[in-house]
C-alpha positions as CSV (number, residue, x, y, z in Angstrom):
1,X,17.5,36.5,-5.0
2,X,21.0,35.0,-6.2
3,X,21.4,33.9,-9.5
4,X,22.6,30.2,-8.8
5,X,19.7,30.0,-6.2
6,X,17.2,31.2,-8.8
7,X,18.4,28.4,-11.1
8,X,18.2,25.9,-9.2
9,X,15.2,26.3,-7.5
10,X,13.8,26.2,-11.9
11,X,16.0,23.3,-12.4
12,X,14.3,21.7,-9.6
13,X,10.7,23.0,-10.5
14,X,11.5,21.3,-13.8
15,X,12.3,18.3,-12.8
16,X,9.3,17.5,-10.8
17,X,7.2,18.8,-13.7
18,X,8.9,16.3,-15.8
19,X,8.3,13.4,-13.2
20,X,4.6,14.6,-12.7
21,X,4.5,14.4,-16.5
22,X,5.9,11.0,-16.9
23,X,4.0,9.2,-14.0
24,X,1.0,10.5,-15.8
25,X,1.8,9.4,-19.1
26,X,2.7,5.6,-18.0
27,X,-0.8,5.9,-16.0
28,X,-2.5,6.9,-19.6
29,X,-0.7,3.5,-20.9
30,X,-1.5,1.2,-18.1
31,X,-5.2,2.5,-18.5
32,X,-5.6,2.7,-22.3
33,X,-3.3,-1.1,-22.1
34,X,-6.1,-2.5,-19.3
35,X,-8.8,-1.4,-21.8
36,X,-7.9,-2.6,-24.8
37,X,-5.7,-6.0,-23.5
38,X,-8.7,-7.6,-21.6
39,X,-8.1,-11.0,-23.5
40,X,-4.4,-11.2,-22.8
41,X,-3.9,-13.5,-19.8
42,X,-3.2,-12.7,-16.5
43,X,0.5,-12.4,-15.0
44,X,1.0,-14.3,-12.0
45,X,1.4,-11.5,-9.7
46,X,0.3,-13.1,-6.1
47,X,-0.8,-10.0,-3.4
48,X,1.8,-11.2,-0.3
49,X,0.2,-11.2,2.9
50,X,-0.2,-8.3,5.6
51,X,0.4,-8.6,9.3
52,X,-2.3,-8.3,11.8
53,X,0.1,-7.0,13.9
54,X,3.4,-4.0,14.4
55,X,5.7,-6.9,15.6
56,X,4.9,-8.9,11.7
57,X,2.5,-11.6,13.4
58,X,-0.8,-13.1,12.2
59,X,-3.8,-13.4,14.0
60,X,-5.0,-16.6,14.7
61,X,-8.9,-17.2,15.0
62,X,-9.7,-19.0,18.0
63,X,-12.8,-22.5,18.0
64,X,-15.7,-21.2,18.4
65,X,-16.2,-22.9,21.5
66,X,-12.7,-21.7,23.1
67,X,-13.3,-18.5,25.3
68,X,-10.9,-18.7,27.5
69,X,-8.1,-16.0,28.3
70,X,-4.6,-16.6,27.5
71,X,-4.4,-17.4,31.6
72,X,-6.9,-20.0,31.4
73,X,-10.0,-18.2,32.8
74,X,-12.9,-16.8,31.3
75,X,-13.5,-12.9,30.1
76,X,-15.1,-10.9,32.8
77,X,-18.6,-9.5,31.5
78,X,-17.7,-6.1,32.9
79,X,-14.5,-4.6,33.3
80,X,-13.9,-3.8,37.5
């Protein structure tokens, strides 16, 4: 194989190694940090919402008593 080739394909084995390395070591912190820092008090992070649905919309949960289809009739019990 070519030199160059053979360098970079090490440079880029290094590099990964060095990002696997690092992702681990801030995981040690955040662990050994959540262990011992149990009294500090919480951040305000808030969790946004997820769509229900592909096109970003929400579902919206119908009354209990309202069956009705979006036509105005009611579901057929079996499907024809």
């Amino acid at each position: 194989m070519h030199p160059e080739i053979l360098r970079e394909l090490t440079a880029l084995r290094g590099r990964e190694l060095r990002e696997r390395a690092h992702r681990a070591r801030l995981a040690k912190i955040a662990i050994r940090g959540r262990r011992h820092g149990r009294d500090l008090p919480d951040d305000d992070f808030v969790i946004p919402a997820i769509p229900d649905y592909v096109d970003g919309s929400f579902r919206t949960d119908r009354a209990v008593g309202q069956v009705t289809s979006e036509t105005g009739q009611a579901p057929a019990g079996h499907a024809a």
